[in-house]
C-alpha angles and dihedrals in degrees: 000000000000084000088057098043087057100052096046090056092044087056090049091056101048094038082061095046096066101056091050088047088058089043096051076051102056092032085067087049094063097040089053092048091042089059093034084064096038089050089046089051098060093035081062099040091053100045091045079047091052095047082060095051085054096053097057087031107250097143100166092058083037088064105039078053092054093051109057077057101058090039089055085080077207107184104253123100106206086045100057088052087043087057094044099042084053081050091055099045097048082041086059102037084060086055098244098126100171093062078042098060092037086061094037086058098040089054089048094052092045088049117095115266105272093013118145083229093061088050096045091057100037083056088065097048088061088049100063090039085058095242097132096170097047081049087054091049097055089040089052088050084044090054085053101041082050120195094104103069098145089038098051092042085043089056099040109045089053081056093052084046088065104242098133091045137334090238087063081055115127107141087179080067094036098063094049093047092052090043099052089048092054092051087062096041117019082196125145090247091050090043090044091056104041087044081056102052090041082062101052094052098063087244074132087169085052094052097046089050094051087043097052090056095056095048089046090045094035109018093160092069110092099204100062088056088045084051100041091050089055098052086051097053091052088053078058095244094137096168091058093043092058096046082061103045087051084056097054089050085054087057104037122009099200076078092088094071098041093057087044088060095046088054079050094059095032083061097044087052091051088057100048091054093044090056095048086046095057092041094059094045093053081048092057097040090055087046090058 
C-alpha cells in the first residue's frame, strides 16, 4: 500500500515536471525573441540616428552610431550588412579608407549569396583596392539582382564622373546615373553629387539650380557657397558670385585661397581662348 502511495505521488511529480520543462522552454524563447527585437530596435534607432549625423557631416557621431549597430549581431542578414556598409561609408567619407574597406567587406560577406547587396559591396571593395573595372562588373550583377537601386546609381554615376580616372569619364551617364540616384533618395549626398556633375558638364543652369538648394538647405558648408559662386561666375553674374565666395571665406577662411586660385586658372582659360580666337582670325586674314 505504502509502495503504491509512493509511486502515485512519483508519477504526480513527474507528470508535473514535464509541463513546467516545456514551459521553462518556451519561457527562454520569448525572452530570446524578446531581446532579439529589442536588439534589432536599437540597431535600427542608431544607424537611422547616424544617417542623420551624415547628412549634416558629423562623421565621427555618425560612426559611434554605427557601431553600436554593428556591434547589436541583430538576426537579419541583410541588416547586419545595411549597418556595416553605413559604417563603411561614414568610415570613408572620414578618409580613413582602411576601416572603410574592412566594413565594405564585412557587409558583403553578411549579405545573401547572389544578393545585389553582396555585389554592391564587393564593388566598393574593388574601389578602394583601385580595381575600377572589377568594381563595374559587380555593379553591372547588383542591377540585375536588383534591391540597390540608389547604391548602384550612386556607384556608378561617381565612376562616370571620372573620379576614379578620367578614362572611366562619361558625364552623359553620369547624370543619369546621379539622377536616377537622387529620385530614389532627395539627400544632401545624392543632391551634392548630381549638382557636381551638372557642373562638369557645362548644364550651368542645371548646376546653379542644384547649388542654390544646398546653400538654402546647408548654409554652414563652405564649399556650396565656393561652388555656387563658381557656377555663377561662369554665367557671367560676377556680382553674385562674389557675394558667395565672400560667404565661403566667412565659413571657412582657407577659402580665400581656394577662390584666388579659381580666378588663377579662369584667367588662365580666358587667355587661352583669346589666343585661339586671335589665331584663327590671322588664319582667315592670310587666307583673304
Amino acid at each position: 500500500m505504502l509502495e503504491n502511495s509512493w509511486n502515485r505521488r512519483n508519477e504526480l511529480f513527474f507528470g508535473m515536471k514535464q509541463p513546467l520543462i516545456l514551459a521553462s522552454i518556451a519561457f527562454a524563447l520569448i525572452f530570446s525573441s524578446c531581446d532579439t527585437i529589442q536588439k534589432t530596435q536599437l540597431a535600427e534607432e542608431k544607424n537611422n540616428e547616424a544617417i542623420e549625423y551624415m547628412n549634416i557631416g558629423e562623421y565621427d557621431l555618425a560612426i559611434a552610431a554605427l557601431r553600436v549597430a554593428v556591434n547589436a549581431n541583430v538576426f537579419d542578414n541583410g541588416l547586419r550588412s545595411t549597418f556595416c556598409r553605413n559604417l563603411a561609408i561614414a568610415y570613408q567619407q572620414s578618409d580613413q579608407l582602411d576601416s572603410a574597406r574592412v566594413y565594405f567587406l564585412r557587409a558583403a560577406d553578411e549579405a545573401d549569396l547572389g544578393t545585389a547587396q553582396k555585389e554592391l559591396n564587393a564593388a566598393d571593395v574593388c574601389l578602394i583596392d583601385n580595381n575600377i573595372n572589377e568594381a563595374i562588373v559587380h555593379l553591372n550583377k547588383a542591377s540585375i539582382a536588383g534591391g540597390e537601386e540608389l547604391g548602384v546609381n550612386n556607384t556608378l554615376g561617381i565612376i562616370y564622373m571620372g573620379e576614379y580616372g578620367v578614362e572611366y569619364q562619361d558625364l552623359g551617364l553620369a547624370i543619369k546615373y546621379n539622377e536616377l540616384a537622387y529620385k530614389e533618395d532627395q539627400s544632401r549626398a545624392t543632391l551634392d553629387v548630381l549638382a557636381r556633375t551638372y557642373y562638369e558638364a557645362d548644364s550651368l543652369k542645371d548646376a546653379q539650380m542644384h547649388f542654390s538648394n544646398l546653400v538654402s538647405q546647408y548654409p554652414q558648408f563652405a564649399d556650396y557657397h565656393y561652388m555656387l559662386g563658381a557656377t555663377e561666375y561662369e554665367m557671367d553674374n560676377f556680382e553674385t558670385a562674389e557675394m558667395h565666395f565672400a560667404n565661403a571665406i566667412e565659413i571657412d577662411p582657407i577659402y580665400s585661397d581656394y577662390i584666388d586660385q579659381y580666378y588663377g586658372i579662369m584667367s588662365w582659360s580666358l587667355e587661352d581662348t583669346t589666343y585661339s580666337d586671335s589665331e584663327e582670325l590671322e588664319a582667315y586674314d592670310s587666307e583673304e
